[in-house]
Structures are given as structure tokens and as C-alpha cells.
Backbone atoms as SQL, in Angstrom:
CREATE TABLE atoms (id INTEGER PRIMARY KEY, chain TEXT, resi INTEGER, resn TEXT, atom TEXT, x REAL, y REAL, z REAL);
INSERT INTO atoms VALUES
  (1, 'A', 1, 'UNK', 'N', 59.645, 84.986, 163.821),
  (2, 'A', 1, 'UNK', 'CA', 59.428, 84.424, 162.502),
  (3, 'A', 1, 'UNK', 'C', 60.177, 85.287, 161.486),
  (4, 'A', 2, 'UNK', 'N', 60.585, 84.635, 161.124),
  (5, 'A', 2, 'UNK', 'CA', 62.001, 85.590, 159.233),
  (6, 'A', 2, 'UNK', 'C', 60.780, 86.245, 158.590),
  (7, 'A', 3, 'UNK', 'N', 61.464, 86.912, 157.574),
  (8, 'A', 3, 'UNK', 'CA', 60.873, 87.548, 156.861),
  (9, 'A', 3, 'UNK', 'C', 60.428, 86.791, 155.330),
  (10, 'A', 4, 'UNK', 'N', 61.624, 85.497, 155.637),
  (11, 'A', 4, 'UNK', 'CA', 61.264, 84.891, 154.432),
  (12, 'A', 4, 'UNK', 'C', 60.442, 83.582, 154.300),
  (13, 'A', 5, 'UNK', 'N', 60.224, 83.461, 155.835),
  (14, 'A', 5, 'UNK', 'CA', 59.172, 82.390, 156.235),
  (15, 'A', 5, 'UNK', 'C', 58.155, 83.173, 155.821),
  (16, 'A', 6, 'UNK', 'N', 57.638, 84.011, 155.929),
  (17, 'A', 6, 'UNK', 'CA', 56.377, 84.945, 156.059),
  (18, 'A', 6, 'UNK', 'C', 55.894, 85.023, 154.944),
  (19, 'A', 7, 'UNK', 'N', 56.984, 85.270, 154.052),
  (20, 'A', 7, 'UNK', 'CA', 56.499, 85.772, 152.532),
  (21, 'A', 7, 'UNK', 'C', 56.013, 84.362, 152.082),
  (22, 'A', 8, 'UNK', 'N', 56.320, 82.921, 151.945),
  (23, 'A', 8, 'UNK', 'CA', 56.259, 81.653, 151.551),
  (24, 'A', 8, 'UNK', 'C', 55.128, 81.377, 151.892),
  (25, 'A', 9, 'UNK', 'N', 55.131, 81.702, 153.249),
  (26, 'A', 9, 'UNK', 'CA', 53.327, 81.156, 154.365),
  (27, 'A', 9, 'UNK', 'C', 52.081, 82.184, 153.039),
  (28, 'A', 10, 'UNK', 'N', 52.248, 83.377, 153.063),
  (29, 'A', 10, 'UNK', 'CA', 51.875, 84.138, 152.485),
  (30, 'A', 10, 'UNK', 'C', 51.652, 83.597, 150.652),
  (31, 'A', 11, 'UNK', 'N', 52.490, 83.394, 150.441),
  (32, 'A', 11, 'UNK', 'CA', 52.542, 82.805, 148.863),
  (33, 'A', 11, 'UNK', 'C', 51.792, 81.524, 148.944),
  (34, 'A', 12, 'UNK', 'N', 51.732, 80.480, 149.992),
  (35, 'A', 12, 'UNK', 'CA', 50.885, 79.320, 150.186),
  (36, 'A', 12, 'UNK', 'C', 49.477, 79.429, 150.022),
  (37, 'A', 13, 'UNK', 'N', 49.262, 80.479, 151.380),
  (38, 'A', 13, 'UNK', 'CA', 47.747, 80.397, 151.494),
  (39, 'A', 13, 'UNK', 'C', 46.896, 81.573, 150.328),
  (40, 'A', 14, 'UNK', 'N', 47.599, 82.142, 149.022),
  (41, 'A', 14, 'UNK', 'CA', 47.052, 83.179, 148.557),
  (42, 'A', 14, 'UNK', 'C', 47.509, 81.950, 147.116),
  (43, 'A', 15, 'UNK', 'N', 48.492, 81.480, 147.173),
  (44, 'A', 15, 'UNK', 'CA', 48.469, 80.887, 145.619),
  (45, 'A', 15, 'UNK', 'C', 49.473, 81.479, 144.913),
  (46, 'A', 16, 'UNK', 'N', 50.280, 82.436, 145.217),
  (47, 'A', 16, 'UNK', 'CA', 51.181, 83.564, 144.453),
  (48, 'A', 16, 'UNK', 'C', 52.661, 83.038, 144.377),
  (49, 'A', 17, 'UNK', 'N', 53.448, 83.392, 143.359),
  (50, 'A', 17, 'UNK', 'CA', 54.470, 83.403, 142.426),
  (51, 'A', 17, 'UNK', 'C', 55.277, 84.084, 143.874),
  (52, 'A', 18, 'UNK', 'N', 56.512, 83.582, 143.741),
  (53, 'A', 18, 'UNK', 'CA', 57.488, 83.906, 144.560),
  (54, 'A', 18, 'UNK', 'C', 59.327, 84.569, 143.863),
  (55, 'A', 19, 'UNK', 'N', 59.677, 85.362, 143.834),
  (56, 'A', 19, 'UNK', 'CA', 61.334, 85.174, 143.034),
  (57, 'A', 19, 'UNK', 'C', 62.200, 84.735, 144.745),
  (58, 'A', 20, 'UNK', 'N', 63.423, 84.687, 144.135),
  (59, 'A', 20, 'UNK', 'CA', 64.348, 84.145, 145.039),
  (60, 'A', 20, 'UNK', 'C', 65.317, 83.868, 144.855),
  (61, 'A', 21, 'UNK', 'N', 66.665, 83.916, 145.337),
  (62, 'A', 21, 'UNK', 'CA', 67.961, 83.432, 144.751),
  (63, 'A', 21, 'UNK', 'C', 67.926, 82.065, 145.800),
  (64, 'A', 22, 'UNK', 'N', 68.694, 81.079, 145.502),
  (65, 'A', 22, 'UNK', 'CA', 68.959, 79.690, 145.853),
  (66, 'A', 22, 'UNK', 'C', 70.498, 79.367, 145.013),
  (67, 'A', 23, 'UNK', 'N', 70.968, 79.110, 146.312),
  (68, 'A', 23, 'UNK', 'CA', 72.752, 78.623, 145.687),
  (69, 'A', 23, 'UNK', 'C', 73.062, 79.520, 144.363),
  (70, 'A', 24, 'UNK', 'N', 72.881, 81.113, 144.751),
  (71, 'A', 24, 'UNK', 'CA', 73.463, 81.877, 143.697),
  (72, 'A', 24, 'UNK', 'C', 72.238, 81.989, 142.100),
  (73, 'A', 25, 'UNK', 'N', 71.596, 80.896, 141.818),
  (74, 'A', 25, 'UNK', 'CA', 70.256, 81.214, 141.068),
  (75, 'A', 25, 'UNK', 'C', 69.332, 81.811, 141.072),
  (76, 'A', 26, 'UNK', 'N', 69.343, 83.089, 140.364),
  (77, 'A', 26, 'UNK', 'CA', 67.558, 83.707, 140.584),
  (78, 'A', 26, 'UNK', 'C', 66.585, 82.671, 140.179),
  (79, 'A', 27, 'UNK', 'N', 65.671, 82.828, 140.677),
  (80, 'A', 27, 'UNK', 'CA', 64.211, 81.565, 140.924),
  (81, 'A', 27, 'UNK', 'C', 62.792, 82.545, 140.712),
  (82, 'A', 28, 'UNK', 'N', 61.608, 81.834, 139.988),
  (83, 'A', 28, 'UNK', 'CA', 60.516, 82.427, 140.102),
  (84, 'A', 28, 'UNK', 'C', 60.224, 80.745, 140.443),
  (85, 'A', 29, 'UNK', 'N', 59.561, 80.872, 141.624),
  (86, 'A', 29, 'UNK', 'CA', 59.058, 79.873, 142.300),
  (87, 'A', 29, 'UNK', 'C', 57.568, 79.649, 142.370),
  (88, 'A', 30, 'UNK', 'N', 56.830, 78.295, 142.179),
  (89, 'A', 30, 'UNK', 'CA', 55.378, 78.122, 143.034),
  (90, 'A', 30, 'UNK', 'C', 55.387, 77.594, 144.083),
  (91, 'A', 31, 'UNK', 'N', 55.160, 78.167, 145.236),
  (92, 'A', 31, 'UNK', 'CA', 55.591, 76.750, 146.334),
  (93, 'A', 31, 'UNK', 'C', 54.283, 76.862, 146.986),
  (94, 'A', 32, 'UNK', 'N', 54.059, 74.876, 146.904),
  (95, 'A', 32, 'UNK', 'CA', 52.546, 74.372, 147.232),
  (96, 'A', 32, 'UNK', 'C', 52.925, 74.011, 148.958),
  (97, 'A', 33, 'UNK', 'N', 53.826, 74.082, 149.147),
  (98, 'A', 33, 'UNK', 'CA', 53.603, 73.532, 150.642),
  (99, 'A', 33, 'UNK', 'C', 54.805, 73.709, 151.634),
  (100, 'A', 34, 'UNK', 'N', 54.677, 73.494, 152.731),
  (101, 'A', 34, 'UNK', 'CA', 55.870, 74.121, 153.710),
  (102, 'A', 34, 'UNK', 'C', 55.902, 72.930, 154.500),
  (103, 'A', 35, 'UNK', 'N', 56.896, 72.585, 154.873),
  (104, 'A', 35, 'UNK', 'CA', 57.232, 71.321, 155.690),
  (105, 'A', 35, 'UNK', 'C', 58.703, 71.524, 156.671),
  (106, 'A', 36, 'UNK', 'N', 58.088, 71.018, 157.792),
  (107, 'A', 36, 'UNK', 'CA', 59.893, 71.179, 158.751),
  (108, 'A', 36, 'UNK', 'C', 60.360, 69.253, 158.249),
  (109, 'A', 37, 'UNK', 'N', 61.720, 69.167, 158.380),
  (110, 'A', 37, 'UNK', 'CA', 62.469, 67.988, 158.251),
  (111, 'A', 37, 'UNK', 'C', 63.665, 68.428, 159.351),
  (112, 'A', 38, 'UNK', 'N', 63.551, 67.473, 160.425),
  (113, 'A', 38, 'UNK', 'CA', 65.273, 67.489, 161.701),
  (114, 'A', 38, 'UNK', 'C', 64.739, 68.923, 162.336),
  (115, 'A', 39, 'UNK', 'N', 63.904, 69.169, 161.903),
  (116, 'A', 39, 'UNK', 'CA', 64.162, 70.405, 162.932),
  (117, 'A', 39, 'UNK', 'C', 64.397, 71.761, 161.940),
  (118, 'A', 40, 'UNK', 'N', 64.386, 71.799, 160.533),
  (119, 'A', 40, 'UNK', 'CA', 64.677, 72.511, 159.371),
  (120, 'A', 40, 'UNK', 'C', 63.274, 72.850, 158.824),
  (121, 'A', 41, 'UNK', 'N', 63.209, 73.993, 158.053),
  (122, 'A', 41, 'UNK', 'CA', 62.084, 74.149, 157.257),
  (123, 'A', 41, 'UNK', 'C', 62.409, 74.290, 156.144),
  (124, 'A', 42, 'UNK', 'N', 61.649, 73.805, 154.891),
  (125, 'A', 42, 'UNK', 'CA', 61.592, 73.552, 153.633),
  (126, 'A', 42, 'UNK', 'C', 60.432, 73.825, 153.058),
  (127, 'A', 43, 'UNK', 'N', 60.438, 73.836, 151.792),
  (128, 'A', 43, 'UNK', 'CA', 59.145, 74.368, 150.849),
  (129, 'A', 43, 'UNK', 'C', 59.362, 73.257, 149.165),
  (130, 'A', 44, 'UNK', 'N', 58.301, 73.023, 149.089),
  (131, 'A', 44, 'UNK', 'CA', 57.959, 72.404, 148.049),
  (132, 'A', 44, 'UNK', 'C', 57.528, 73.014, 147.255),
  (133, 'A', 45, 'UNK', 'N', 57.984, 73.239, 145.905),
  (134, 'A', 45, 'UNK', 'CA', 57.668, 74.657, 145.324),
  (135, 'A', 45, 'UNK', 'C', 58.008, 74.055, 143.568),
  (136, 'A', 46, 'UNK', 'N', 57.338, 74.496, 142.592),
  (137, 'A', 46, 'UNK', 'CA', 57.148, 74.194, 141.067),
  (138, 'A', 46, 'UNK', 'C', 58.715, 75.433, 140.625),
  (139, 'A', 47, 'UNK', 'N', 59.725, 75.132, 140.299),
  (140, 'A', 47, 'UNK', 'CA', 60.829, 76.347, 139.227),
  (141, 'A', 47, 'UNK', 'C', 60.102, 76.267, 138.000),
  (142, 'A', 48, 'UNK', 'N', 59.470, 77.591, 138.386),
  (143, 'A', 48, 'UNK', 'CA', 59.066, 78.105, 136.906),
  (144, 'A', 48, 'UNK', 'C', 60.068, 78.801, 136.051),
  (145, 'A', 49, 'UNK', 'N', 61.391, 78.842, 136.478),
  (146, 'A', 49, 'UNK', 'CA', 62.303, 79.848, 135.813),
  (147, 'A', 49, 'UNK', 'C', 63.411, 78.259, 135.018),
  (148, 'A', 50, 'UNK', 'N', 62.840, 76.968, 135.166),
  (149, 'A', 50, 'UNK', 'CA', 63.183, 75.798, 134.486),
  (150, 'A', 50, 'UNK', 'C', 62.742, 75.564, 133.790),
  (151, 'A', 51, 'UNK', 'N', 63.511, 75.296, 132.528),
  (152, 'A', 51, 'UNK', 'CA', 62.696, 74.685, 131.141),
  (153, 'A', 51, 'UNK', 'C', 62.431, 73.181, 131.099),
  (154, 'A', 52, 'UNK', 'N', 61.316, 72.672, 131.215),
  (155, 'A', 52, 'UNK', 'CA', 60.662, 71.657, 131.331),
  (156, 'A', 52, 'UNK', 'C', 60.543, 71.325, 129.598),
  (157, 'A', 53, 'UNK', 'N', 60.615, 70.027, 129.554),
  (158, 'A', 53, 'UNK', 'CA', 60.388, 69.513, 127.884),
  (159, 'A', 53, 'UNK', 'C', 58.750, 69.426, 128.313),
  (160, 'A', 54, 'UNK', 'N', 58.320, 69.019, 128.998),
  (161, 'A', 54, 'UNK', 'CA', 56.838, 68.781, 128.949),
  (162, 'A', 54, 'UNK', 'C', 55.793, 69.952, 130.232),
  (163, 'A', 55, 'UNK', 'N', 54.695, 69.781, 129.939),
  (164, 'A', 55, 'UNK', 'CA', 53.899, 70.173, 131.249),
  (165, 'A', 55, 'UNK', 'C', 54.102, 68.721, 132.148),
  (166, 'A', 56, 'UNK', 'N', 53.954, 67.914, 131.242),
  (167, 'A', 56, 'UNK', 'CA', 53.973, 66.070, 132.152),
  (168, 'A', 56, 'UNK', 'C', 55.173, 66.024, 132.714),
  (169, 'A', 57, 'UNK', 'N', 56.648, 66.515, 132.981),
  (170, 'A', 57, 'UNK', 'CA', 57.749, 66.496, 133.278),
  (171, 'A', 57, 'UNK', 'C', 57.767, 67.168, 134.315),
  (172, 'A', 58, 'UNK', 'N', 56.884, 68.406, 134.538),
  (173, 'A', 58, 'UNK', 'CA', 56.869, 69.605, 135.811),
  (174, 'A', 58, 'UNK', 'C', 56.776, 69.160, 137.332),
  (175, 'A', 59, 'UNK', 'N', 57.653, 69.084, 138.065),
  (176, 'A', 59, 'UNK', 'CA', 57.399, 68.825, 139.388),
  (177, 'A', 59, 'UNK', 'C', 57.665, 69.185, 140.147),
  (178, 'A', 60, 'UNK', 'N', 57.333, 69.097, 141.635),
  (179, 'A', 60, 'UNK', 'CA', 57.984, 70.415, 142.751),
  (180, 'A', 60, 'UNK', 'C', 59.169, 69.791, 143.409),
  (181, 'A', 61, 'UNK', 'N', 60.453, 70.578, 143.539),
  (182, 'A', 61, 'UNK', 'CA', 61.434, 70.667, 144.225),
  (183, 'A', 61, 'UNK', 'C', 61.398, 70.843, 145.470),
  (184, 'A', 62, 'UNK', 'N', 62.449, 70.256, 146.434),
  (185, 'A', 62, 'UNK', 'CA', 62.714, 70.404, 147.643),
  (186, 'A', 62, 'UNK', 'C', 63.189, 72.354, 147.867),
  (187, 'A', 63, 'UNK', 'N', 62.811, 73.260, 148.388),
  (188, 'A', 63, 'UNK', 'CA', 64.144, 74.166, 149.145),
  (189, 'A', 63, 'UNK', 'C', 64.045, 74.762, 150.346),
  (190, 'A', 64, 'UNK', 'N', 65.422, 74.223, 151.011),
  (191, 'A', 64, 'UNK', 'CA', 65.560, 74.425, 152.479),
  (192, 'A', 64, 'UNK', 'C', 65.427, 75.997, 152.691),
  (193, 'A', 65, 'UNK', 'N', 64.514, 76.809, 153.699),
  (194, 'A', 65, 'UNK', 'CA', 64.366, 77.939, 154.037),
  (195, 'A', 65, 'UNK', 'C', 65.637, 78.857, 153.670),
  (196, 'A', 66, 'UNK', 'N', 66.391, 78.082, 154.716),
  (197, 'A', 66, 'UNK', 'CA', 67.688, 79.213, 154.608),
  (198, 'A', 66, 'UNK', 'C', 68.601, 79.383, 153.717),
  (199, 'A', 67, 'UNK', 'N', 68.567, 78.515, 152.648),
  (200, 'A', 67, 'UNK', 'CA', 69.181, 78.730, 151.780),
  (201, 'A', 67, 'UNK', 'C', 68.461, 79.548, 150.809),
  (202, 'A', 68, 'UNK', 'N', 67.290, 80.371, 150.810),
  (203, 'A', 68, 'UNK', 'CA', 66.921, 81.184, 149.959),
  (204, 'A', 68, 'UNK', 'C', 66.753, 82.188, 150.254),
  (205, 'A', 69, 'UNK', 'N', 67.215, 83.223, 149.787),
  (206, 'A', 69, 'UNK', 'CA', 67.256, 84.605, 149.882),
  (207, 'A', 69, 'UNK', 'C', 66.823, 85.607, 148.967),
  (208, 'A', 70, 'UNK', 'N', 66.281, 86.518, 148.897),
  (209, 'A', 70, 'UNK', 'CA', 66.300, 88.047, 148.219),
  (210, 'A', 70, 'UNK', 'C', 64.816, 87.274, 147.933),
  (211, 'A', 71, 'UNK', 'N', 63.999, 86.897, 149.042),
  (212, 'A', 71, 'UNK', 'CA', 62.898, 86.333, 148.464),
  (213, 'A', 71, 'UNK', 'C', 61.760, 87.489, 148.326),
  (214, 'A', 72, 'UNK', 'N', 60.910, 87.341, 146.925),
  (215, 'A', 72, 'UNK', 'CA', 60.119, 88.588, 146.932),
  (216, 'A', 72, 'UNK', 'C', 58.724, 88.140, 146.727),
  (217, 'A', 73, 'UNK', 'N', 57.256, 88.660, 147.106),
  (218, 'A', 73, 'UNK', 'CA', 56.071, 87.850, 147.297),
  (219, 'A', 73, 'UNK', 'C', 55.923, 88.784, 145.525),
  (220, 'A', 74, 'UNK', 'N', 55.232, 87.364, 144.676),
  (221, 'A', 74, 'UNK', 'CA', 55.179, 88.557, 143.461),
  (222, 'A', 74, 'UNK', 'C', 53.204, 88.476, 143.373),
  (223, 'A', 75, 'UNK', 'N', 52.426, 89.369, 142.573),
  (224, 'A', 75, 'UNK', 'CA', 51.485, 89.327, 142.119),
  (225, 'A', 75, 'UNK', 'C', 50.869, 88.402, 141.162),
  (226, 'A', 76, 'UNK', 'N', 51.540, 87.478, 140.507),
  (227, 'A', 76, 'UNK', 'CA', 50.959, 86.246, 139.902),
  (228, 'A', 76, 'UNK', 'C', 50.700, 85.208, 140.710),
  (229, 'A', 77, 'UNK', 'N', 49.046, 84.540, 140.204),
  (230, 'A', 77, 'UNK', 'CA', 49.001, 83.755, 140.819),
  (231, 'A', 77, 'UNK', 'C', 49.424, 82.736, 140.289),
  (232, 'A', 78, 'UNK', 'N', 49.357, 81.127, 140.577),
  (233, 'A', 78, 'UNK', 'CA', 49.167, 80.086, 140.090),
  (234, 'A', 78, 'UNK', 'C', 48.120, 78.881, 140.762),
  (235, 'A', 79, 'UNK', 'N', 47.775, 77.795, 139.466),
  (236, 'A', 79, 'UNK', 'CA', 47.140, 76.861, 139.843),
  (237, 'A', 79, 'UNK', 'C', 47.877, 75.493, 140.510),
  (238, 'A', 80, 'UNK', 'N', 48.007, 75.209, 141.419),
  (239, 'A', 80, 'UNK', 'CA', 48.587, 73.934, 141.964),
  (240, 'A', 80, 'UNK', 'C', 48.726, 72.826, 140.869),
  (241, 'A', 81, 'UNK', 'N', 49.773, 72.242, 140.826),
  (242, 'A', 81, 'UNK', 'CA', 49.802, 70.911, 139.713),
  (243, 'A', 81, 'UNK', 'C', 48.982, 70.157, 140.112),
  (244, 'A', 82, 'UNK', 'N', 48.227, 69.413, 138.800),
  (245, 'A', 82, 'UNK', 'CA', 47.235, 68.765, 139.079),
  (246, 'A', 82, 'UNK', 'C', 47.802, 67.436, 140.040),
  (247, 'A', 83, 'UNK', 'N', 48.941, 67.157, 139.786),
  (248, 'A', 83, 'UNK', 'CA', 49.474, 65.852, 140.867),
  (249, 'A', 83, 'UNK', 'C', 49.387, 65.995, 141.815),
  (250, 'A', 84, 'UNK', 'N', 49.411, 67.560, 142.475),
  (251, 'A', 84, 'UNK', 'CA', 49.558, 67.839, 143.484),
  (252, 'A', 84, 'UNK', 'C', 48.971, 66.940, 144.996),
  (253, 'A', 85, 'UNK', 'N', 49.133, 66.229, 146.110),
  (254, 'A', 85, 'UNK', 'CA', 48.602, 65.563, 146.808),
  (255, 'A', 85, 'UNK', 'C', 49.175, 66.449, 148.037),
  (256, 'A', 86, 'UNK', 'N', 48.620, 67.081, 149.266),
  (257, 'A', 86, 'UNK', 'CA', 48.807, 68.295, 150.086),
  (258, 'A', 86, 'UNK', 'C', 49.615, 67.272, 151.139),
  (259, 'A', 87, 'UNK', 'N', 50.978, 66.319, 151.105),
  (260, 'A', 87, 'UNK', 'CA', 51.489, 65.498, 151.821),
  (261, 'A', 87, 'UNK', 'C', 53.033, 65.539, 152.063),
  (262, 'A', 88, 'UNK', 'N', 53.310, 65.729, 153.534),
  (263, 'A', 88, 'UNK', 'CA', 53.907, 65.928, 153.778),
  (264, 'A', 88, 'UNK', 'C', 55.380, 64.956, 152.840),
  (265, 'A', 89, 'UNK', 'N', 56.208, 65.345, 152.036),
  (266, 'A', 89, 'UNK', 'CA', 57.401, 64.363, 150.913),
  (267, 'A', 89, 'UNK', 'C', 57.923, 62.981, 152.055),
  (268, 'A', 90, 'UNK', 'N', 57.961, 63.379, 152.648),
  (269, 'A', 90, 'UNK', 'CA', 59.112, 61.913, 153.251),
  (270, 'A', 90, 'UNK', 'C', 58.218, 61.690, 155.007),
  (271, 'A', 91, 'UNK', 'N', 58.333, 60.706, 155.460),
  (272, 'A', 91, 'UNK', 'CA', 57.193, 59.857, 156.412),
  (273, 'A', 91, 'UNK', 'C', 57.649, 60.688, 158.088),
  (274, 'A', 92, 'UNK', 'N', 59.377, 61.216, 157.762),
  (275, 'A', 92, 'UNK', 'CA', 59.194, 61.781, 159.632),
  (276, 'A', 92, 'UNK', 'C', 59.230, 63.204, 158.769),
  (277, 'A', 93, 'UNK', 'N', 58.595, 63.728, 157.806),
  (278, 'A', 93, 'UNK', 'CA', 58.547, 65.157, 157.114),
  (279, 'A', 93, 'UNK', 'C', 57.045, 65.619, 158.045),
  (280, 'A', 94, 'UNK', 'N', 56.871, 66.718, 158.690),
  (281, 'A', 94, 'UNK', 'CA', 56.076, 67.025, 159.611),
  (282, 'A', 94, 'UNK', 'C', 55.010, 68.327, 158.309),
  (283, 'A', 95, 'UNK', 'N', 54.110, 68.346, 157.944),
  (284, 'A', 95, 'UNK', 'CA', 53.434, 68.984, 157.361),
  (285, 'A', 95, 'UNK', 'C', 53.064, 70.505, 157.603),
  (286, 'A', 96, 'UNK', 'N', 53.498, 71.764, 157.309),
  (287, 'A', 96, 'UNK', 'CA', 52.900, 73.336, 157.910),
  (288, 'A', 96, 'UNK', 'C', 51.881, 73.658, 157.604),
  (289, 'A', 97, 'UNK', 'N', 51.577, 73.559, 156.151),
  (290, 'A', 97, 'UNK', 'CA', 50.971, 74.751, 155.114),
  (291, 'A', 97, 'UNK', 'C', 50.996, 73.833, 153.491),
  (292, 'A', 98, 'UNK', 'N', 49.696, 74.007, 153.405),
  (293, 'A', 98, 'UNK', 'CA', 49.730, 73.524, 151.853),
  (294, 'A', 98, 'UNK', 'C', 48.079, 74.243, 151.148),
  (295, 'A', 99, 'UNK', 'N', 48.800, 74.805, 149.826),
  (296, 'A', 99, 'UNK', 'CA', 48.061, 74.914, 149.347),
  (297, 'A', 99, 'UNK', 'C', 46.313, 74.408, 149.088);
């Protein structure tokens, strides 16, 4: 198991703030849930480091495991969006870990 699977599983089941670079972007991430797709793992996760016009606009992003790096487990927690529904995004999306 990576080191950056670990930290995510870890950030799931505790509720905690994540940083991370993704395609060259530093990221402070929430990620509510972990999902494999083809055989890939992914995380569903709130960019808190995005300026949202609204709280009603806020929603969680797709990001594929391996494309994120310098991932760090941080000490903030957060509350799950209230939309939140613990389901796997797409119908052959296989479910890990959800908040």
C-alpha cells in the first residue's frame, strides 16, 4: 500500500484536511471518499484552495491517486458537505471508504 493511499484512507476515516500537488497545483483538499474505477484509485475530495462564489456552488472533485503527490495528512478537520451521499460517482465505480 503507497504512502499516499494511506494518508487519504487516514484523512477519510478521521475527517482531516489533506495538502497535495495535482498536475503541478498545490491543493488543500477534503476528501469524503475513495473509490477504484478500471482498476485505478480515485478520491472524491471538496478544493478548499478554490474560490467558490457560493457555499451552494461547493462540490467534490474527481482525483486519480497517482496523480497526486507531496501529499501531507494536515490537523484540520472538516464537516462533510451536507449533499454529501457516501456513493460510489459512476455505476461500475466500486466504493472503498467514505466518510
Amino acid at each position: 500500500m503507497n504512502d499516499t493511499r494511506l494518508k487519504l484512507m487516514e484523512a477519510i476515516a478521521r475527517r482531516r484536511t489533506v495538502t497535495a500537488r495535482y498536475n503541478g497545483n498545490d491543493m488543500r483538499l477534503a476528501p469524503h471518499l475513495m473509490f477504484e474505477r478500471h482498476g485505478a484509485l480515485f478520491v472524491s475530495a471538496l478544493n478548499m484552495s478554490k474560490n467558490w462564489r457560493s457555499d451552494d456552488e461547493r462540490r467534490l472533485g474527481q482525483f486519480k491517486l497517482d496523480g497526486l503527490a507531496a501529499t501531507e495528512l494536515e490537523e484540520e478537520e472538516f464537516d462533510p458537505l451536507p449533499s454529501f451521499e457516501p456513493v460510489a460517482p459512476g455505476s461500475d465505480d466500486t466504493l472503498l471508504l467514505a466518510v
